[in-house]
N, C-alpha and C positions, 0 to 999 in steps of 0.2 A: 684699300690703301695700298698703294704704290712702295714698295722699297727703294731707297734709296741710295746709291753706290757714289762711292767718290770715294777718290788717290788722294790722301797727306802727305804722302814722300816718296820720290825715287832713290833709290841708293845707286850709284855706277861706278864699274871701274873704267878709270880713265884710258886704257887701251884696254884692245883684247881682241886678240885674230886679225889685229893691223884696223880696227874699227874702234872710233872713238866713242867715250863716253855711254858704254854698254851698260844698259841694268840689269841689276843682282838683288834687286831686293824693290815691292813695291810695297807700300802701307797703307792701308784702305778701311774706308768703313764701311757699313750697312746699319740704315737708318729705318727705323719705323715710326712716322709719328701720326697723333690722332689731333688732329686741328680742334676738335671742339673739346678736349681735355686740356689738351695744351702739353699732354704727356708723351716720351717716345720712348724709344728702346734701339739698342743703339750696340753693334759689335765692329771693336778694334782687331785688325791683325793683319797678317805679311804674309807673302807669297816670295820663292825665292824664283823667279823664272831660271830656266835653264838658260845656258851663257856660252854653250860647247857647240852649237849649231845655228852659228849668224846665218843662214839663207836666204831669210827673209828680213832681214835686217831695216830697220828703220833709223838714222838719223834722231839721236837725241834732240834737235832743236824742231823736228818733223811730228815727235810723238802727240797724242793728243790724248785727252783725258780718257774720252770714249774708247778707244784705240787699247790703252792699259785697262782698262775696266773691263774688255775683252777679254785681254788675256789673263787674266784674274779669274774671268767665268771661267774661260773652257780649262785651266790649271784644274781647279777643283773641281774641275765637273758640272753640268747641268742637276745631278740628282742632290749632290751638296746646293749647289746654290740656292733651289727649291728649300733645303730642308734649314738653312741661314734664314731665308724669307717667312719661311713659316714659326721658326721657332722663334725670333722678333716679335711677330706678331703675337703670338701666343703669351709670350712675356708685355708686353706693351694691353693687350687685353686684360690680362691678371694684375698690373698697378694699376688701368682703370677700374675695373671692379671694387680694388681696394679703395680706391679712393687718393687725394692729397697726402701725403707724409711729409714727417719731417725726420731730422736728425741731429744729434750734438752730444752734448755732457753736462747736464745742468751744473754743475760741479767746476765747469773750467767755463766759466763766462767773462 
């Protein structure tokens, strides 16, 4: 199974260093799921890229998903990313095993 990466939000400041609409904040998940369970496992969280070194500056209406999803890998590292993928997994294999669950309060129906 394949991990699965994908940006929910850029945060930008609307100038900075005479460049517009710079990002400060990107929000992203990583996905593991098992098609013939129908189960996944699933991590939310943010990256703040650094904002002090436009050189390579990209055009906010130029960014592209893949593009952020880059810099999100090499932020955290290749050895993190690996250890995001595999701990998904691990967790997404351990609700398989257990089986379907559910949740609630019989009490508050």
């Amino acid at each position: 199974m394949a991990a699965i990466w994908a940006i929910k939000k850029l945060q930008y400041c609307l100038e900075k260093n005479g460049h517009q609409n710079v990002v400060r904040r990107v929000d992203f998940t990583c996905t593991q799921n098992d098609v013939s369970s129908g189960m996944s496992a699933q991590l939310e969280s943010f990256i703040l890229p650094p904002i002090n070194n436009l050189s390579n500056f990209t055009e906010y209406e130029n960014l592209t998903e893949e593009q952020v999803i880059s810099w999100v890998k090499d932020q955290i590292t290749d050895h993190a990313v690996a250890q995001i993928e595999q701990d998904l997994l691990d967790d997404l294999n351990r609700k398989i095993s257990i089986g379907p669950t559910g949740s609630g309060l019989p009490w508050a129906s």
